[in-house]
C-alpha positions as CSV (number, residue, x, y, z in Angstrom):
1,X,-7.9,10.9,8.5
2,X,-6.6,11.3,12.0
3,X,-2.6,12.2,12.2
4,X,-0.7,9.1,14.4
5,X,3.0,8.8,15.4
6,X,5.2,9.7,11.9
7,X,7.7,6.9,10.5
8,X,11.0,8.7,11.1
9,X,11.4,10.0,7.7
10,X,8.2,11.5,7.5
11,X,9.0,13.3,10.7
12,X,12.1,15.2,9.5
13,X,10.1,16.3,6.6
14,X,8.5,20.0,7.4
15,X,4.9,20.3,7.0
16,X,2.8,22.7,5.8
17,X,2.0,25.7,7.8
18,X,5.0,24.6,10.4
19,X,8.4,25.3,10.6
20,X,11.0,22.1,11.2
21,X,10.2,19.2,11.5
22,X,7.4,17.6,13.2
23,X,7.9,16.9,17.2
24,X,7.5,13.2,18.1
25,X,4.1,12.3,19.5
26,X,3.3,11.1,22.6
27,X,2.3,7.5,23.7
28,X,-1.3,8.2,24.2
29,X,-2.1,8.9,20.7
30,X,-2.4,6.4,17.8
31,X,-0.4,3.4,18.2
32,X,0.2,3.2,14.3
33,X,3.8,3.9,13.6
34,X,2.6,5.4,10.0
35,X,-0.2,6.7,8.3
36,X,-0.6,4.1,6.1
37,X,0.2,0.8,8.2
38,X,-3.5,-0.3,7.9
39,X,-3.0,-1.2,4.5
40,X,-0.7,-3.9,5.9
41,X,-3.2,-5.5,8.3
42,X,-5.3,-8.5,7.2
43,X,-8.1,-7.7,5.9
44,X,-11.6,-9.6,4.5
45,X,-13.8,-9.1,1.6
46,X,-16.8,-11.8,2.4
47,X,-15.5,-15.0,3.2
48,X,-11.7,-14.1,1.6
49,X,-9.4,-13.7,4.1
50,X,-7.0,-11.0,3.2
51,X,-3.3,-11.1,4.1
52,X,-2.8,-7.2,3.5
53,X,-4.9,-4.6,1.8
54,X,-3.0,-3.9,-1.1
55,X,-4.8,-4.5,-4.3
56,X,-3.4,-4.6,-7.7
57,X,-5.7,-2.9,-10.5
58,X,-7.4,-5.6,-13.3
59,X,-5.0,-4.9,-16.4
60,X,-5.2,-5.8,-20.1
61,X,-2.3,-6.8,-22.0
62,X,-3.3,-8.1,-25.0
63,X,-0.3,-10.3,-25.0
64,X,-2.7,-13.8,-26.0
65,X,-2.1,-15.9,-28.5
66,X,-3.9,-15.1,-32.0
67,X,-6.1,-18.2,-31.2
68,X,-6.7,-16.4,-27.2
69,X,-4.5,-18.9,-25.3
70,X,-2.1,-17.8,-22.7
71,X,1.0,-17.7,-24.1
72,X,5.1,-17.8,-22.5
73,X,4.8,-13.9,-22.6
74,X,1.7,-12.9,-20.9
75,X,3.0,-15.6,-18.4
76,X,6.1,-13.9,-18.1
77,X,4.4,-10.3,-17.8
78,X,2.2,-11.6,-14.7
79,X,5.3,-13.3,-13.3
80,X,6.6,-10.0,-13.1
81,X,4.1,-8.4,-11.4
């Protein structure tokens, strides 16, 4: 993955291999401000229009209702999330 300009945190953390911290990049390289900021631009699978790239996991709960209905606390749980 190709290294852009570090949030500020990340660039008083030393890296491997170096000593101190990281010297501040110059304007000509990456514009990104951190290495993970494209997980905040939209995005599209098909015709869904993303508005970031985070993705939560499928997840069982197995917080039904004996007769499989959705019940106040499997509403609650996803209301958490």
């Amino acid at each position: 993955m190709p290294q852009g300009p570090l949030c500020a945190e990340c660039a008083r953390t030393p890296r491997r291999g170096r000593p101190g911290p990281v010297p501040a990049p110059d304007e000509s390289t990456r514009l990104s401000t951190h290495p993970y900021e494209p997980l905040l631009q939209p995005g599209r699978i098909g015709t869904l229009e993303l508005k970031n790239r985070i993705v939560g996991a499928p997840m069982g709960t197995n917080f039904a209702e004996d007769d499989g209905r959705c019940g106040e606390r499997i509403q609650a749980y996803y209301e958490a999330r």
